[in-house]
N, C-alpha and C positions, 0 to 999 in steps of 0.2 A: 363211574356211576353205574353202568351196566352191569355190573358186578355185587354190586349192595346187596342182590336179594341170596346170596351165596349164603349156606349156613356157616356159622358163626362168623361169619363178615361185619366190621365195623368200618361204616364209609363219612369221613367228615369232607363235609361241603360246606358250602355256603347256599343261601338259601333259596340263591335261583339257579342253582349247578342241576345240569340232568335236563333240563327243559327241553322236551323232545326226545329221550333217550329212554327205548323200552327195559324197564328193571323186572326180571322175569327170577318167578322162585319157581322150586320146585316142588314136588307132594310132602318131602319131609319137611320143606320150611314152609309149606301153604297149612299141613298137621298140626304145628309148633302157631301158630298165628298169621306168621303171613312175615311182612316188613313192618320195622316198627321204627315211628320216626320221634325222634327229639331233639326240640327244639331248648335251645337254651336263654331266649328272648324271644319279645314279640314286636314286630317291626313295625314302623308307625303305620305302613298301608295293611289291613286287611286282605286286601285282594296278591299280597306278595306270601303272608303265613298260609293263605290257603292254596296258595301255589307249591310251600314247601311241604303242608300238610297232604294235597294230592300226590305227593311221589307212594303215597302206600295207599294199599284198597283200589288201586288200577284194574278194571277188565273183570268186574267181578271177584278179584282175589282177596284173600283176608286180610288184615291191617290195624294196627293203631296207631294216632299221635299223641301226644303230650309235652306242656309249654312249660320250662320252671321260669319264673320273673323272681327280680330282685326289689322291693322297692325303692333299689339306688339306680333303678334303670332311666333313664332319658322319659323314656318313654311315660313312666309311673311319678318322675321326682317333678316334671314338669307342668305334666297335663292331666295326673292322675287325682284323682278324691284326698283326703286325708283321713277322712274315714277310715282306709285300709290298716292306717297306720293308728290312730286310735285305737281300731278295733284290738289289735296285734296286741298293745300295749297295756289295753285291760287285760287281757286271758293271759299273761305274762310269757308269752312265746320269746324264747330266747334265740339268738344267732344258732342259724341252723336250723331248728324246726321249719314245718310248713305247713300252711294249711288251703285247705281246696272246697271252695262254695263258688257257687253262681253268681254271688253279689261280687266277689272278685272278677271273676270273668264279666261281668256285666261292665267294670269299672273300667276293666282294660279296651274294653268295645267304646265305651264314651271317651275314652281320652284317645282310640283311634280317629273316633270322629270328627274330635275338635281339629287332629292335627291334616286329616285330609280335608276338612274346611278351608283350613289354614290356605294347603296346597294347592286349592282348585281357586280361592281368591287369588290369588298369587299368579296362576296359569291363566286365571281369565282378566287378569290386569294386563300381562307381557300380550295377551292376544290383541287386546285394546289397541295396544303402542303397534304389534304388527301390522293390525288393520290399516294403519294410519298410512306405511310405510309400504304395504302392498298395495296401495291403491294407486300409488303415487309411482311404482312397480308397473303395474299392468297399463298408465298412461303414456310410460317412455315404453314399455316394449310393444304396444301397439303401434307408436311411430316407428320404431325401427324396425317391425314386420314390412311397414308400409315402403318404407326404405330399400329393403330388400322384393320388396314387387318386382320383379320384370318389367312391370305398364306403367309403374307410377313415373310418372314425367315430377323434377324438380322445379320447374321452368319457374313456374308462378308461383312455386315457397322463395324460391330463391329473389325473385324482386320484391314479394313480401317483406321478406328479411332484410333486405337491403332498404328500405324505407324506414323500417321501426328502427335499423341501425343509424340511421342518418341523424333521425330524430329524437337517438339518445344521447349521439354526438353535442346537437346542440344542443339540449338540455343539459348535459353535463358543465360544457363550455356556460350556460344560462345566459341563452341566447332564445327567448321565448316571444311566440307570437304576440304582436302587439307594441315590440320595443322599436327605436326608433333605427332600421337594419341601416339604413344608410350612416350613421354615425358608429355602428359597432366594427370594430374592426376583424377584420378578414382571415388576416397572419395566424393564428393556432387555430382556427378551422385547419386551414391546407395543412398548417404544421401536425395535427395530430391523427389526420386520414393518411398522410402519407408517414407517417412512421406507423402506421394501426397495419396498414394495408398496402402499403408499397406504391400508392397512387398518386402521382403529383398534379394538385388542379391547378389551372390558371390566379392566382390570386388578382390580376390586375381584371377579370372577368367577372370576379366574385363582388368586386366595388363598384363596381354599374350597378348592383341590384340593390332597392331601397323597398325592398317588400320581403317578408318572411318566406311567404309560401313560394315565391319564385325563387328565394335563394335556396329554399330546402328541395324544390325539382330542378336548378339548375343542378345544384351537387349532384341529385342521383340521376340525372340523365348523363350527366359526366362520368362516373364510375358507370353506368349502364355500357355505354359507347366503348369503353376503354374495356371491359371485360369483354364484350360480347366482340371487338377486334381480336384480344387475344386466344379466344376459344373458335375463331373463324375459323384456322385452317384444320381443324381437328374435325376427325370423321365423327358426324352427331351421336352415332350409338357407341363410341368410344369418349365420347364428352360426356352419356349420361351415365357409363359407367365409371367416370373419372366424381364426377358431382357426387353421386352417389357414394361413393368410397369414403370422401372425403369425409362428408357430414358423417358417415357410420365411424369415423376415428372421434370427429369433436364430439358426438353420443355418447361412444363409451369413456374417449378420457372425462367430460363435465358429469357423466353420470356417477361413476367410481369416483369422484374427487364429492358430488353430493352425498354418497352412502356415509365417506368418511365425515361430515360434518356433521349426519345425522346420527351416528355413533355418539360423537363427542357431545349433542344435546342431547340424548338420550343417557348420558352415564350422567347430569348435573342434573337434570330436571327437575330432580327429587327435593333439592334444595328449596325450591320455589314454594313447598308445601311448609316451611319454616317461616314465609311472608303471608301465611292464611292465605296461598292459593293454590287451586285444583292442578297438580302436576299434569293430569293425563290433558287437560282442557288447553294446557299454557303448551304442552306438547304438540299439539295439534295447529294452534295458532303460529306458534315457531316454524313448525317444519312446515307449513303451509308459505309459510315467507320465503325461506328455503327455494323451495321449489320453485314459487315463481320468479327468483334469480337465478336459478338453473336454467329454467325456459329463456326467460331473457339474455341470458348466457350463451346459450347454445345459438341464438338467433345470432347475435356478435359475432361470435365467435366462427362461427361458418362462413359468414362476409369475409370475415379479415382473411382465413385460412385461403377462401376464392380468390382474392380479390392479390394476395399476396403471392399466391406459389405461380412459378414463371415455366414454358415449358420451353424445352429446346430439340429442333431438328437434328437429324442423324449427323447432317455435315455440318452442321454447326459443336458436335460433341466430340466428332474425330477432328476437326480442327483445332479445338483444344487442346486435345490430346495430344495431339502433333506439339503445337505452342509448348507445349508441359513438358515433353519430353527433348524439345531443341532447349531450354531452360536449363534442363537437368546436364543433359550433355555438355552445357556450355559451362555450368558450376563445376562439372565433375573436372572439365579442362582447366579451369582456373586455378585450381584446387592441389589439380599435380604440377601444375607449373611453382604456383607457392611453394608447395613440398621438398621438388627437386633444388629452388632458390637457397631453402632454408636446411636442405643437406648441402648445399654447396658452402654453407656459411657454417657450418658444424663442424666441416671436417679440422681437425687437427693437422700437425707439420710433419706426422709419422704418415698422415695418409697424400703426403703429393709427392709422393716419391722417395727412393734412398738418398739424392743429393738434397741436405736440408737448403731452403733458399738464406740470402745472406741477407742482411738487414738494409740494406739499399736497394735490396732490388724487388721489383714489383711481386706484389703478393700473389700465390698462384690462384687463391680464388677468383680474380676476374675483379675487384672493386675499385681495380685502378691506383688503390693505393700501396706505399710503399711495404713491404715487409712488416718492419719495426710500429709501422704506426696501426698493420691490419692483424691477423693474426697471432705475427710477433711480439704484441705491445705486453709489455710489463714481463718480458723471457720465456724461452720457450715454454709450452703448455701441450700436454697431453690427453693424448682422451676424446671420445666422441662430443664434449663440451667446450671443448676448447674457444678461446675469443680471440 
């Protein structure tokens, strides 16, 4: 491209090539006119022809452009007048000819117009759906800045959490205030906190209570006691970097699993406008539901992760290890014991020696039985298969 302005140089581009690249002539091509550009179409933005048309007349230097259009252009066949095309057909201009008024260029300025219309409706609809999407953006990454505080203590999200969990437990189970608790039974409570969360409650504790709200704080005083035993021996500022980690994996995996959902209602939505209703409106209300199953989500979902991961002391890790490895030793003994059994039972009559044994008398494998009836049975046999 830095080269174009070379006399008799012809340089083909494309119409945004050169962008930023000084095209410099000399006194004999600045004497001759300068750079001369042409274009062979006009492209539906304005603001891209006048980018192709600035490569000449840079810096004070001399220059022309000039546009040939076809009326089979995109551009003309779709969004253009038909005027043009009248016009042409009266003064009987034939394939090839051309001709150059204002009122054509005027037409090809209105048919850019409609089509950057077109583009900026189109650019300010996809913003709509991002607004939507970024808002919902800056409310998960404001909690995980918070996450990542140094100060922020989890203590009191974390029994937040663990309430609204309890309370969706029973909800789920539809187990609501007001029912008669001493008649409902107990069994897939316990059953589905302790497969959720690795927690086993008392069931025969949970049938003494004939009140809602006592059965819903005995549970979380129960998981309470039982968590806050097992984070006891743990140094607290190694606990809240433990909390902390945690919840920042259930943020990003629930938040990356929400992006993908919202993909997937964002590529359908459009259908909804075939039931006479407002896409971008049903958008908003959708992913607004979305979201707050995410939240509720994320709430869960932190409990169970807490409430589920176990942690284990150093002697208790090499003592495993140990276990694992006398396990291993002891298979791997087992293993060559088998193997040598089962070469002792493979060999063949060529391998116990030069005197073959005689069919009465004991087989030399060791099986106790005769010749004839152990390796000898059905005449001699060869070979590392032998039977």
């Amino acid at each position: 491209i830095k080269d174009a302005g070379v006399k008799g140089a012809v340089t083909i581009a494309t119409n945004m090539a050169g962008r930023g690249v000084d095209i410099r002539i000399d006194d004999e091509v600045r004497a001759l006119g300068g750079l001369y550009i042409l274009g062979t179409e006009r492209h539906e933005s304005r603001r891209i022809d006048n980018q192709l048309r600035g490569r000449s007349g840079r810096q004070g230097d001399p220059g022309e452009s000039r546009f040939f259009l076809s009326l089979e252009d995109n551009l003309l066949r779709i969004f253009g007048s038909d005027k043009i095309k009248n016009i042409m057909d009266r003064l009987g201009l034939k394939d090839g000819e051309h001709i150059e008024s204002g009122m054509v260029s005027r037409a090809v300025e209105n048919a850019q117009k409609k089509v950057e219309s077109l583009h900026f409706e189109a650019r300010k609809n996809i913003l709509e759906y991002d607004d939507v999407a970024n808002e919902q953006r800056k409310t998960i990454y404001k909690y995980r800045n918070e996450l990542l505080d140094p100060d922020y203590d989890l203590k009191d999200k974390i029994i937040q959490n663990r309430e609204e969990y309890i309370s969706s437990v029973l909800e789920e189970l539809e187990i609501f205030d007001g029912a008669n608790i001493k008649e409902v039974d107990k069994f897939p409570i316990v059953a589905k906190i302790a497969q959720e969360t690795g927690e086993v409650l008392e069931n025969s504790e949970l049938e003494k209570v004939d009140d809602f709200k006592e059965l819903k704080e005995k549970i979380i005083g129960a998981l309470a006691v039982s968590y806050e035993n097992k984070m006891a021996p743990i140094d607290p500022q190694q606990r809240k970097s433990i909390e902390k980690m945690l919840y920042l994996q259930i943020v990003d995996r629930d938040w990356r699993e929400h992006l993908y959902q919202m993909d997937i209602l964002k590529a359908g939505i459009g259908l909804r406008g075939y039931n006479h209703k407002d896409p971008l409106t049903e958008y908003k209300k959708e992913s607004y539901n979305l979201f707050m199953e995410l939240v509720m989500r994320l709430k869960s979902d932190s409990i169970r992760l807490l409430h589920s991961i176990q942690f284990k002391s150093r002697e208790e890790i090499e003592a495993e290890q140990r276990a694992m490895q006398e396990r291993m030793e002891s298979s791997n003994a087992k293993e060559l014991a088998a193997a040598s059994t089962n070469e002792a039972q493979l060999k063949g009559p060529d391998e116990f020696g030069d005197k073959k044994p005689k069919r009465n008398d004991p087989c030399p494998c060791g099986s106790g039985k005769k010749y004839k009836d152990c390796h000898g049975k059905g005449g001699p046999k060869k070979g590392g298969f032998a039977r």
